[in-house]
VMD Tcl script that builds the backbone (N, CA, C; Angstrom):
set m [mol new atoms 315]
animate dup $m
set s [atomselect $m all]
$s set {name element resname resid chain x y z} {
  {N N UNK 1 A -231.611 -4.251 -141.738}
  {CA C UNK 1 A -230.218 -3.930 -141.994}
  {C C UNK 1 A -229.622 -4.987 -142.930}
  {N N UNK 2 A -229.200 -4.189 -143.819}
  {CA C UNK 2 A -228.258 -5.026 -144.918}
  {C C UNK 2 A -227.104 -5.890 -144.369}
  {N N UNK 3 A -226.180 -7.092 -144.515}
  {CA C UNK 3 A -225.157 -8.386 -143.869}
  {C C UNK 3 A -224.012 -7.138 -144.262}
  {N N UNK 4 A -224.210 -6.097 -145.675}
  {CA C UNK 4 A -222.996 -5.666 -145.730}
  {C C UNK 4 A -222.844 -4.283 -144.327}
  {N N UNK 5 A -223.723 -3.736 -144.511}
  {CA C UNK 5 A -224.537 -2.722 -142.864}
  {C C UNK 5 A -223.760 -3.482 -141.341}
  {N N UNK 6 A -224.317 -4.515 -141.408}
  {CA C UNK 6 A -223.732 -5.332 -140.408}
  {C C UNK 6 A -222.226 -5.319 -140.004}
  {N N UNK 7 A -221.535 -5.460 -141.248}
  {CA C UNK 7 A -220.261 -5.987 -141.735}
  {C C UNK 7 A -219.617 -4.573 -141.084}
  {N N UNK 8 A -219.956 -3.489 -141.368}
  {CA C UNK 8 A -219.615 -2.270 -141.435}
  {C C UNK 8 A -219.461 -1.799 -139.794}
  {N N UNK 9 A -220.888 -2.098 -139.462}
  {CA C UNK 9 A -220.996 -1.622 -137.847}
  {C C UNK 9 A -220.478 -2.660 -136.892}
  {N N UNK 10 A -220.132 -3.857 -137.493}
  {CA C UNK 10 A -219.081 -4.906 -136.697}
  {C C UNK 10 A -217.538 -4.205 -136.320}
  {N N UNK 11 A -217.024 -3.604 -137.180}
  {CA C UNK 11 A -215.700 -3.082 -137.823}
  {C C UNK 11 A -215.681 -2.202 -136.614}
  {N N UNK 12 A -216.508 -0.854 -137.446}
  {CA C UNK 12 A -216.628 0.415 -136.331}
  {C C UNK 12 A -217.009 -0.099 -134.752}
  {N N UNK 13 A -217.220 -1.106 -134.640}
  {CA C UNK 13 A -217.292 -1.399 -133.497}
  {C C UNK 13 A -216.144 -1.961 -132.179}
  {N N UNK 14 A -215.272 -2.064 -133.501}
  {CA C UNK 14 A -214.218 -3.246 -132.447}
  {C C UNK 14 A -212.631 -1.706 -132.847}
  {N N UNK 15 A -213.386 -0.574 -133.176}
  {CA C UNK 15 A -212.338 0.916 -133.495}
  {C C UNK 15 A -211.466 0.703 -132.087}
  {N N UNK 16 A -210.145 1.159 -132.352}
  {CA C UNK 16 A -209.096 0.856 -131.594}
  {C C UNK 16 A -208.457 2.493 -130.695}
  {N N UNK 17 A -209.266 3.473 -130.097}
  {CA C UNK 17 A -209.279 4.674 -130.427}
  {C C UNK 17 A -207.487 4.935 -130.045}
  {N N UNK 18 A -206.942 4.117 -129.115}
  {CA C UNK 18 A -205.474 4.692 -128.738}
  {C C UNK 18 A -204.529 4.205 -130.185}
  {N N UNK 19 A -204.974 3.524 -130.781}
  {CA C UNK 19 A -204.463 3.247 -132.640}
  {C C UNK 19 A -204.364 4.582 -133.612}
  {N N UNK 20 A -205.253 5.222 -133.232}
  {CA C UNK 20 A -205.984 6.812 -133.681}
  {C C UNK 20 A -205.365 7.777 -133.220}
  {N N UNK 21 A -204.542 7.499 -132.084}
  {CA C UNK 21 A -203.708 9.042 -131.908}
  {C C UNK 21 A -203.166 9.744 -132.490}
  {N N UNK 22 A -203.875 10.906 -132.689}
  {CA C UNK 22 A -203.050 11.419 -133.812}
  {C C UNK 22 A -202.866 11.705 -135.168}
  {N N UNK 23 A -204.225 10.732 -135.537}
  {CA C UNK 23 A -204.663 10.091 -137.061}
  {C C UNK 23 A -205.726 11.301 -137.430}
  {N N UNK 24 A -206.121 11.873 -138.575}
  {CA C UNK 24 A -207.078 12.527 -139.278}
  {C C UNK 24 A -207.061 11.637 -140.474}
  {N N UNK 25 A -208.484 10.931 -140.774}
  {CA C UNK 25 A -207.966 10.009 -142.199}
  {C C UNK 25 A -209.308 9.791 -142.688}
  {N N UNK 26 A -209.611 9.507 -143.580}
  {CA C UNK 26 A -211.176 9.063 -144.289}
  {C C UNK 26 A -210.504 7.744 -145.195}
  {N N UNK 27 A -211.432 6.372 -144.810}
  {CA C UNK 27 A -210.924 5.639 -145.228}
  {C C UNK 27 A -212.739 4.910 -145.958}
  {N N UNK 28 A -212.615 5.040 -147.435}
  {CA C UNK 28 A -213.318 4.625 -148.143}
  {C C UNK 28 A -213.646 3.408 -148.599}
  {N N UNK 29 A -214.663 2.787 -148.246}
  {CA C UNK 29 A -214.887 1.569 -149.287}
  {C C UNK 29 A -215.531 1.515 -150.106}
  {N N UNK 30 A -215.429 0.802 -150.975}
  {CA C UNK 30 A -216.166 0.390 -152.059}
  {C C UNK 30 A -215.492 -1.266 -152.380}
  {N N UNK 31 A -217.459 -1.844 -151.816}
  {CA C UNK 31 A -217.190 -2.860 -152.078}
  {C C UNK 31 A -218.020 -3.390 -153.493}
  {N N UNK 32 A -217.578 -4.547 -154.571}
  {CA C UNK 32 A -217.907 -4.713 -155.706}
  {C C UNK 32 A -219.661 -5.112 -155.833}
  {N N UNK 33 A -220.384 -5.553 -154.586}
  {CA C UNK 33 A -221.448 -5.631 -154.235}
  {C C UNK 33 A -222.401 -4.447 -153.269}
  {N N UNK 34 A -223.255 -3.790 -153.446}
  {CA C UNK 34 A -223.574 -3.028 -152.353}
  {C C UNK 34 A -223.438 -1.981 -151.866}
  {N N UNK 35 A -223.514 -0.858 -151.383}
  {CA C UNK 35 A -223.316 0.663 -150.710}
  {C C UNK 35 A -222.104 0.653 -150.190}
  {N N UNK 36 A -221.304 1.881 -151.043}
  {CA C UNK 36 A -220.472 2.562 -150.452}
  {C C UNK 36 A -220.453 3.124 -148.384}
  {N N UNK 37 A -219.275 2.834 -148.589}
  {CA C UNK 37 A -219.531 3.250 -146.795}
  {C C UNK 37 A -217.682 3.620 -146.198}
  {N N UNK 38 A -217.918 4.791 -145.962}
  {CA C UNK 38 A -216.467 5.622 -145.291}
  {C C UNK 38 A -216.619 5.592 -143.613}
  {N N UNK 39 A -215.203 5.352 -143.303}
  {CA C UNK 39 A -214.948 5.725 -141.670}
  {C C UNK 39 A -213.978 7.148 -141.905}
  {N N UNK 40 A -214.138 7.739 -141.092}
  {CA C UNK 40 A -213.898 8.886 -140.741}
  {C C UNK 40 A -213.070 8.702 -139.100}
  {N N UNK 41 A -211.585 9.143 -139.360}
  {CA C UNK 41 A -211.257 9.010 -137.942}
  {C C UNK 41 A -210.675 10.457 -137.601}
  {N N UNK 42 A -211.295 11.149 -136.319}
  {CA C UNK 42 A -210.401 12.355 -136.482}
  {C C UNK 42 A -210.829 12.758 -134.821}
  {N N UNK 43 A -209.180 12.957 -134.074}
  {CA C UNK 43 A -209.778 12.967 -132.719}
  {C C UNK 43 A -209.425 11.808 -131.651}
  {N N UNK 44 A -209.093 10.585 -132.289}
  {CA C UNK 44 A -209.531 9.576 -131.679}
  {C C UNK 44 A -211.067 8.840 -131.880}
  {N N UNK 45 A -211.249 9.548 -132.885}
  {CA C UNK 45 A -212.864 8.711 -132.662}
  {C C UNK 45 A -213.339 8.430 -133.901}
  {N N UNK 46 A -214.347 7.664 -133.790}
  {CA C UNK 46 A -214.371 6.905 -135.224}
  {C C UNK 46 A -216.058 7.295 -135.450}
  {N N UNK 47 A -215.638 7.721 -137.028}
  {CA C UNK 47 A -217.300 7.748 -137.522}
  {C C UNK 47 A -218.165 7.234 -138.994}
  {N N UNK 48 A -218.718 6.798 -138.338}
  {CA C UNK 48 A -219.047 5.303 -139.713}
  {C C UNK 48 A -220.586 6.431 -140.891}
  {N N UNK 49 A -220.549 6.514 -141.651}
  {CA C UNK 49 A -221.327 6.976 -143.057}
  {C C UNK 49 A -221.303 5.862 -143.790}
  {N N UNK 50 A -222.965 5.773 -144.427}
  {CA C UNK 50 A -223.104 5.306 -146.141}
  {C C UNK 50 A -222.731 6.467 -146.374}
  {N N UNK 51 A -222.430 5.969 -147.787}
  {CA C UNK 51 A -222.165 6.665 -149.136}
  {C C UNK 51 A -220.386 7.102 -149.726}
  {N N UNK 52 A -220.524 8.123 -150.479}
  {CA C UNK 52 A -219.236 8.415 -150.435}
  {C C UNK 52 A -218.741 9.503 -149.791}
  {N N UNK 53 A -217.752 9.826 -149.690}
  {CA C UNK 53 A -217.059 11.035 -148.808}
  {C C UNK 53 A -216.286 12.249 -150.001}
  {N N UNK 54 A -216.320 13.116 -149.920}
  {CA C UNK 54 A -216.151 14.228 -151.024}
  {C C UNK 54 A -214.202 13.961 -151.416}
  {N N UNK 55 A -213.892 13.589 -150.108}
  {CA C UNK 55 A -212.073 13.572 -150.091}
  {C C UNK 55 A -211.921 12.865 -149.510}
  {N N UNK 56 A -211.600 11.774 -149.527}
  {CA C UNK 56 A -211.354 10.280 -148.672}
  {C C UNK 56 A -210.036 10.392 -148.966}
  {N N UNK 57 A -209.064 10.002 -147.792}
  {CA C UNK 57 A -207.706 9.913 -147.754}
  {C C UNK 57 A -207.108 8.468 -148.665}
  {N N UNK 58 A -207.917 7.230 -148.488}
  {CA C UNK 58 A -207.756 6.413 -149.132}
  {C C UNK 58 A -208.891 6.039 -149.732}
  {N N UNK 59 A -208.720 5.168 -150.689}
  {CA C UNK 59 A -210.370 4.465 -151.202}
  {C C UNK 59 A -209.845 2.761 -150.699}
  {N N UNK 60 A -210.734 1.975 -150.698}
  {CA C UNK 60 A -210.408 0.500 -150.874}
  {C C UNK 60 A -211.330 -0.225 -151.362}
  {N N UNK 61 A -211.198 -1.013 -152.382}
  {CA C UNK 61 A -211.861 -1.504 -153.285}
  {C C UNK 61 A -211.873 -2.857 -152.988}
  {N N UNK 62 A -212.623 -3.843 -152.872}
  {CA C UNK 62 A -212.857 -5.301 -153.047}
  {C C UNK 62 A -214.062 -5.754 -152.999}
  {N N UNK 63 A -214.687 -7.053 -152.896}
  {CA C UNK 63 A -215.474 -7.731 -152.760}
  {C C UNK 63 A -216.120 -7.961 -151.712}
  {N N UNK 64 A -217.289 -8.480 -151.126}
  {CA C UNK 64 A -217.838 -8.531 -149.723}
  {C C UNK 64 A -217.133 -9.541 -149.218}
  {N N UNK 65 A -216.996 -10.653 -149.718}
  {CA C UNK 65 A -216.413 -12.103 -149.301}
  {C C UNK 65 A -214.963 -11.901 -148.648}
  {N N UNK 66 A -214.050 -10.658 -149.535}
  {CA C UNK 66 A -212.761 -10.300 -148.940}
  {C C UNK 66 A -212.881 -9.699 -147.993}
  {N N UNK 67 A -213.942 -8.707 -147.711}
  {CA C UNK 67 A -214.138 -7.758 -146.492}
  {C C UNK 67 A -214.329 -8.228 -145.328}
  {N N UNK 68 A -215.279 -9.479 -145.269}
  {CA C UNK 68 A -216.069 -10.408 -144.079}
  {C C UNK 68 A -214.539 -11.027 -143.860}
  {N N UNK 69 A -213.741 -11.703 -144.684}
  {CA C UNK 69 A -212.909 -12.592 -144.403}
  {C C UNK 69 A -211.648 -11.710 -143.603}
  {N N UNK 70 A -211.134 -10.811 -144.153}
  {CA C UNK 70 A -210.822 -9.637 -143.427}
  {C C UNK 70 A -210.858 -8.807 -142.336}
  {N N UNK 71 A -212.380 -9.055 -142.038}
  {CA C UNK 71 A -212.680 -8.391 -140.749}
  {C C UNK 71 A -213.313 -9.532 -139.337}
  {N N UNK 72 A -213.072 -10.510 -139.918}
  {CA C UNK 72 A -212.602 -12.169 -139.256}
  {C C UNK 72 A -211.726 -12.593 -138.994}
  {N N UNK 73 A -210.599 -12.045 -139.602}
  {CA C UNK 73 A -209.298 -11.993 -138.855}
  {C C UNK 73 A -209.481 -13.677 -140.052}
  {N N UNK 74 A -209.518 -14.110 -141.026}
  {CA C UNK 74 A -209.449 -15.370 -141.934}
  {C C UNK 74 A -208.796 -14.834 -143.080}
  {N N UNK 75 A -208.473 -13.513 -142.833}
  {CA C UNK 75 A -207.526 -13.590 -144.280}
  {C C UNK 75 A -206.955 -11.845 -144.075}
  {N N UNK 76 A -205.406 -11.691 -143.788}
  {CA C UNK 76 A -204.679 -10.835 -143.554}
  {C C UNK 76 A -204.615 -9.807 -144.777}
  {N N UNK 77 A -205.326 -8.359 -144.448}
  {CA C UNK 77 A -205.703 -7.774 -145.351}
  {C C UNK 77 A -204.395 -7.387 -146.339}
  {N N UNK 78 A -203.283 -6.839 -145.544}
  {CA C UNK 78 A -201.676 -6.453 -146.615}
  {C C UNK 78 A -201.536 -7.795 -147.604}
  {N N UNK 79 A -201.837 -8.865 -147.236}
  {CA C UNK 79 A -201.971 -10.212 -147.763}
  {C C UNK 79 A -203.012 -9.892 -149.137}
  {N N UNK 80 A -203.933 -9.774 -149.291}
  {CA C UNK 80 A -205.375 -9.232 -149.751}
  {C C UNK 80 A -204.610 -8.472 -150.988}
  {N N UNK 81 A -204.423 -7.080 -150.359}
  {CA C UNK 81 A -203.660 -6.175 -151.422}
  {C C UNK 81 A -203.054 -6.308 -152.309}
  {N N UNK 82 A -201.760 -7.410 -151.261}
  {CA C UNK 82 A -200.348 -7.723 -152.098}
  {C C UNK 82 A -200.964 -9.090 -153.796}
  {N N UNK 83 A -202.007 -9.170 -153.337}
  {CA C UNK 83 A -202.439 -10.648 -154.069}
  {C C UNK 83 A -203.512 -9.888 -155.182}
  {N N UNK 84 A -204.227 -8.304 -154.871}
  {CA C UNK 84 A -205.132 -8.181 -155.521}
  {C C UNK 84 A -206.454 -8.357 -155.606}
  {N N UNK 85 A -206.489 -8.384 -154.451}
  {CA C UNK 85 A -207.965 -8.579 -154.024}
  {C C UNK 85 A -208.761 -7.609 -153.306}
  {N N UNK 86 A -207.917 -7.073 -152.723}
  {CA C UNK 86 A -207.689 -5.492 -152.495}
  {C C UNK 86 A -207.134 -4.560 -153.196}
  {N N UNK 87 A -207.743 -3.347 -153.887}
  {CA C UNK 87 A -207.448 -2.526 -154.390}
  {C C UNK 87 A -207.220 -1.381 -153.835}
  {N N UNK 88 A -206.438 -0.282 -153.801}
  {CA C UNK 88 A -206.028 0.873 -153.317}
  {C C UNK 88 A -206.312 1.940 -154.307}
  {N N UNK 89 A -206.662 3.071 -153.633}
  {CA C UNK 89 A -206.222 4.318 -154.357}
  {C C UNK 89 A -206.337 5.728 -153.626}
  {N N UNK 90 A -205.326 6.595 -153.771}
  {CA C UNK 90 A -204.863 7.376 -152.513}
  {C C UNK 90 A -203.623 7.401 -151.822}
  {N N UNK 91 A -203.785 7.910 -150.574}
  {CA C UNK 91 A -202.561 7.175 -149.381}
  {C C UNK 91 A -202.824 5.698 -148.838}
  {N N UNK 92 A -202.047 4.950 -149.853}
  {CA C UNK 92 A -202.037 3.811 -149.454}
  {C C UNK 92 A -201.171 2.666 -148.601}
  {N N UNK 93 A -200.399 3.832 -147.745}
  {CA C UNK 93 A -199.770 3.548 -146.379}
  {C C UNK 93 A -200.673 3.415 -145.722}
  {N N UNK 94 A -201.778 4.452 -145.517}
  {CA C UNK 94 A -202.787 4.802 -144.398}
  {C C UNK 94 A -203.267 2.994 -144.282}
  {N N UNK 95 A -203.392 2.258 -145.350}
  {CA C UNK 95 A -204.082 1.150 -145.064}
  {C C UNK 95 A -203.602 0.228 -144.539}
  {N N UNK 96 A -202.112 0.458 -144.653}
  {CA C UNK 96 A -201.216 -0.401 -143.015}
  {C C UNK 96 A -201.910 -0.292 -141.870}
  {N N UNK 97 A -202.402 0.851 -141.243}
  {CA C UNK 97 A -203.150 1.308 -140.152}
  {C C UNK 97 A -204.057 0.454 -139.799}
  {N N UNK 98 A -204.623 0.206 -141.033}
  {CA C UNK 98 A -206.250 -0.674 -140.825}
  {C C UNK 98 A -206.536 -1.796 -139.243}
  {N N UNK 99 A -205.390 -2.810 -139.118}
  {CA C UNK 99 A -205.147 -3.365 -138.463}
  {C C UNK 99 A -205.682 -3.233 -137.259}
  {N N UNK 100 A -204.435 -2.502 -136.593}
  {CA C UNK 100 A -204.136 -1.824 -135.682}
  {C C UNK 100 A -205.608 -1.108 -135.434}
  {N N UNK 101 A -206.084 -0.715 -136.036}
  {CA C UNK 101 A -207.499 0.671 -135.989}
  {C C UNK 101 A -208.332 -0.136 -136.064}
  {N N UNK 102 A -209.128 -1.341 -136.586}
  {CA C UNK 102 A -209.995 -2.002 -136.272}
  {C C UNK 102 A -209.518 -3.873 -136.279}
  {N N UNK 103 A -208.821 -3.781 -134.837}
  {CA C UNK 103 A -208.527 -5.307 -134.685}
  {C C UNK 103 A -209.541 -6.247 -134.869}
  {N N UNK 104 A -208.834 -7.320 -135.577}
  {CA C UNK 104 A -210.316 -8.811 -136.160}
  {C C UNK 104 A -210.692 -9.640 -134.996}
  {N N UNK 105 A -211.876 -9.871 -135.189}
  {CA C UNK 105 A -212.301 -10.426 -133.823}
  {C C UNK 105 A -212.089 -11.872 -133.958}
}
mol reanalyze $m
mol bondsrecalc $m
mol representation Tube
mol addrep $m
């Protein structure tokens, strides 16, 4: 398994499902290193894919180093965005959610 694989099934792992009430969303990454990889939340429940997704509600674009730091709770992702290190494209409210939907450990 690939550190970015890892990175991915760390995330989907710590899914927040009562965050999800209510939510239908495809939230895309693309990071500047490495395989594409979408969560899928619909239901309450979370579902992790390589690759890309045909209609992803959002995309999010950055680097691995921002993603790890991010999903470490070492660097506040709206922070990320607002600075450019994070890129958006889509519904890019939905990525307020992020948080809340996969709390940093």
């Amino acid at each position: 398994m690939s550190e970015i694989q890892g990175l991915f099934e760390t995330m989907a792992g710590r899914f927040n499902s009562a965050a999800a009430a209510g939510l239908e969303a495809v939230f895309q990454y693309k990071l500047d290193e490495g395989d594409a990889y979408y969560v899928a939340i619909s239901a309450g429940d979370c579902v992790l894919e390589k690759g890309e997704h045909d209609s992803p509600s959002v995309i999010l674009m950055m680097d691995s180093q921002t993603f790890k730091e991010v999903l470490d709770g070492k660097t506040n992702g709206m922070q990320a965005f607002m600075s450019g290190r994070i890129r958006a494209e889509g519904d890019v409210m939905l990525a307020t959610r992020l948080e809340a939907l996969f709390p940093a450990g």
